[in-house]
C-alpha positions in Angstrom: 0.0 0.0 0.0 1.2 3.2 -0.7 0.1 6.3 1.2 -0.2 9.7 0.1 -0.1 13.3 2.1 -2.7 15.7 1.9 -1.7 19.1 1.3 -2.9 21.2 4.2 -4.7 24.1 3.7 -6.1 26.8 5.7 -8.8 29.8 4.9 -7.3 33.1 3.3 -8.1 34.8 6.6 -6.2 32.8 8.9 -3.4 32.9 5.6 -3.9 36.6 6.4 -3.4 37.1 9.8 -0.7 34.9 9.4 0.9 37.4 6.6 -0.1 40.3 9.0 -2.2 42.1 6.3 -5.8 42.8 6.3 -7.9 40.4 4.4 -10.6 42.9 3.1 -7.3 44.9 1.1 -5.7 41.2 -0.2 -6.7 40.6 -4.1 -9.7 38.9 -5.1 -7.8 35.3 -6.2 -6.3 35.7 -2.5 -9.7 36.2 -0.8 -11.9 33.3 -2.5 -9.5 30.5 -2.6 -7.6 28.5 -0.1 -4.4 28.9 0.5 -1.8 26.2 1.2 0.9 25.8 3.9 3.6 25.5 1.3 2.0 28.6 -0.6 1.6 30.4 2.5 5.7 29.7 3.1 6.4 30.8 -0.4 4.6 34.4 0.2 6.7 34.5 3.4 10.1 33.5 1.7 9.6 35.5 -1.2 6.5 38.4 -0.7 4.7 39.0 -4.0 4.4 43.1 -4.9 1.0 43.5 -3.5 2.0 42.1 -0.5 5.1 44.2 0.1 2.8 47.0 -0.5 0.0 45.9 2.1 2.7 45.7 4.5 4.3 48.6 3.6 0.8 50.9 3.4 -1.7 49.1 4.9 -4.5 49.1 5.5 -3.3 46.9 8.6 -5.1 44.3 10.8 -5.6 46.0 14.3 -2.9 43.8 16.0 -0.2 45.5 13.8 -1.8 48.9 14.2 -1.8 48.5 18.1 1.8 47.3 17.8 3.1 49.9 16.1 1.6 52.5 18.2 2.9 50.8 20.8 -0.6 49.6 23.1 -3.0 46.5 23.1 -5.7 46.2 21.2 -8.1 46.4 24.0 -6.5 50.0 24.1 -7.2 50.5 20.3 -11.1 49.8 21.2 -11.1 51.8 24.2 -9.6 54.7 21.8 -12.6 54.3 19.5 -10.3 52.6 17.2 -12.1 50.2 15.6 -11.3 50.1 11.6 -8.3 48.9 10.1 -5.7 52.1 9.4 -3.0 52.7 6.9 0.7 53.6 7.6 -0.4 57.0 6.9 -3.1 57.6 9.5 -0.9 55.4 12.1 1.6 58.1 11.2 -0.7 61.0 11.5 -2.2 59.3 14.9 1.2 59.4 16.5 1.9 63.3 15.7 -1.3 64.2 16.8 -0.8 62.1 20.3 -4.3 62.0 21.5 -4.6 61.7 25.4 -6.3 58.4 24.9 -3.3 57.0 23.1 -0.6 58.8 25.7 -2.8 56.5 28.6 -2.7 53.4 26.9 1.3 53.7 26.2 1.3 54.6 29.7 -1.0 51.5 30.7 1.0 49.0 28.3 4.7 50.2 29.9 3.0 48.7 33.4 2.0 45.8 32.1 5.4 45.1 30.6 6.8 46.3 34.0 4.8 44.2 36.1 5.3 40.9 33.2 9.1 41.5 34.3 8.4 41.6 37.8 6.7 38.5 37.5 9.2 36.6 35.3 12.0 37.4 37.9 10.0 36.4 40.9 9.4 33.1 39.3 12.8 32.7 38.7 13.8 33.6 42.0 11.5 31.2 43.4 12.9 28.5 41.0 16.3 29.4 42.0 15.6 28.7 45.9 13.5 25.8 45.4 16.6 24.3 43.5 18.5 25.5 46.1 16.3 23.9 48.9 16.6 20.5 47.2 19.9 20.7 46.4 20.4 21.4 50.1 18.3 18.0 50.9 19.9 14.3 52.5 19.3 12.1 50.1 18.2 8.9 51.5 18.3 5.6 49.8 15.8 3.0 50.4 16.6 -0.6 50.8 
């Protein structure tokens, strides 16, 4: 018996969020089919034009928008921001500097402090746990 592998596939929008680029601004042939894993890994390796220029100019999913202003997206909804933006009106959001968007910088600097706090109490507490153990008679049974 032979046996044979099935390509897998996946929708265009997960294909999309995987490429970081909103699926509403892909090409038609992009949006109706299905896209394939070793497809997807050639538009990775080797980005057509209208992909470069997604990326480039946007318009963007709200995960990149939110990363490159630098908050969550939570924080893009509690800004009002709900629509996907381009490069330019990220741009034009960050001169402008609404309060909104100074907050949730503000807001997502804690988190990333308090993520760091945790990460090196953890380790701290691994360390003296190790430490404890190491520190242990070790008894053999018979």
């Amino acid at each position: 018996m032979t046996s044979h592998q099935t390509t897998q596939t996946m929708k265009p929008a997960t294909a999309a969020k995987k490429l970081g680029v909103y699926l509403e601004a892909t090409p038609a042939e992009f949006q109706e089919g299905v896209v394939s894993r070793a497809e997807l890994n050639a538009l990775q390796a080797d980005p057509p034009a209208w992909l470069q220029e997604l990326r480039r100019t946007g318009p963007h999913p709200r995960p990149v928008v939110a990363a490159r202003l630098g908050i969550s997206i939570a924080g893009l909804a509690r800004g009002g921001v709900t629509e996907a933006l381009t490069t330019e009106q990220i741009d034009a959001l960050k001169q402008e500097d609404p309060g909104w968007l100074r907050r949730e910088r503000a807001t997502q600097a804690e988190v990333r402090k308090e993520e760091v706090r945790i990460k090196e109490k953890r380790a701290e507490e691994h360390a003296q746990q190790n430490t404890e153990r190491a520190a242990q008679p070790r008894t053999s049974r018979p």
